[in-house]
C-alpha positions, 0 to 999 in steps of 0.5 A: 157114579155109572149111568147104567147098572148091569143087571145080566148077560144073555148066556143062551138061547131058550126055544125057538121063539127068540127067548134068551136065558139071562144070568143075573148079576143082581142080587135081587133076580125077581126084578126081571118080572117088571123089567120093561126096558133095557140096553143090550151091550153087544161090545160093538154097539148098544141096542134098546130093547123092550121085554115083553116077557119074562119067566125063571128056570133055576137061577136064571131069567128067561126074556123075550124081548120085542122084534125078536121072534126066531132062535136066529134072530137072539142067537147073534147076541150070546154072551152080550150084557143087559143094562138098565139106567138107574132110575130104573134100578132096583130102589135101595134100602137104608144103608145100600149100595150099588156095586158099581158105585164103589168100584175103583174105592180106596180102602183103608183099614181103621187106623187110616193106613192105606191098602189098595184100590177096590178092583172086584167084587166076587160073588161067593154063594155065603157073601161077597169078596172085596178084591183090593189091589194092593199097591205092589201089585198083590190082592188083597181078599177081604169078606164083605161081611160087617166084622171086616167092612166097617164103613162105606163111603160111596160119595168119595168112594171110599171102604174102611176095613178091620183085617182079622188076623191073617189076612194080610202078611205083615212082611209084605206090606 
């Protein structure tokens, strides 16, 4: 299990006092509001940094973070992603999961016949989309939906899945 949950990517700056606008890729955007501490990972190196304030505009959070107080200080960091540890995630309800946790899953459908590894989770605006890759190479798109999911083991990590008809090209597999 990963260590640390992304919870967005600074996308611009906002203002001239150092705030960044923040795309969330947590389900839950109003975490920002008790965020006080996160890692921003600029690809190169990971820095601490402390929020010290936090508003929204649209779909986004708007952060300001401690030390940084010109448009030139953030300005270098755009498109960097913003980690929390898991202890200071978002707690789970009964039957959650963290994304991260099931990346790289093997999935099989009910019958215990093997399709593929989990490879991506795409974030559609009606429910998420399991993509598997397939061992020849193909995707596999599968909602994630409870019709379609029938069981999910983060401990393996593991899916059990139920292809509605269609979904997979009989002559392919």
């Amino acid at each position: 299990m990963e260590d640390f949950l992304k919870v967005g990517v600074i996308t611009s700056t906002h203002g001239i006092r150092g705030e960044v606008k923040v795309f969330p890729t947590t389900d839950d955007l109003k975490r920002f509001t008790y965020l006080k501490e996160c890692i921003m990972d600029t690809g190169n190196e990971r820095i601490p940094m402390e929020v010290t304030g936090c508003k929204f505009f649209k779909k986004q959070a708007i952060l300001k973070f401690k030390g940084y107080d010109t448009i030139e200080d953030i300005e270098p960091y755009k498109g960097a992603a913003l980690w929390v540890s898991r202890e200071d995630a978002v707690p789970l309800e009964e039957g959650e999961f963290y994304l991260a946790d099931i990346m790289d899953a093997k999935v099989y459908e009910e019958d215990g016949r093997y399709l593929g590894i989990l490879t991506e989770v795409m974030e559609t605006g009606a429910n998420d989309v399991y993509v598997v890759t397939m061992e020849h190479g193909k995707e596999l798109l599968i909602p994630a939906i409870p019709q379609c999911i029938v069981d999910v083991n983060v401990e393996e990590p593991r899916l059990t899945v139920r292809l509605m008809k269609g979904m997979l090209d009989e002559t392919e597999d």
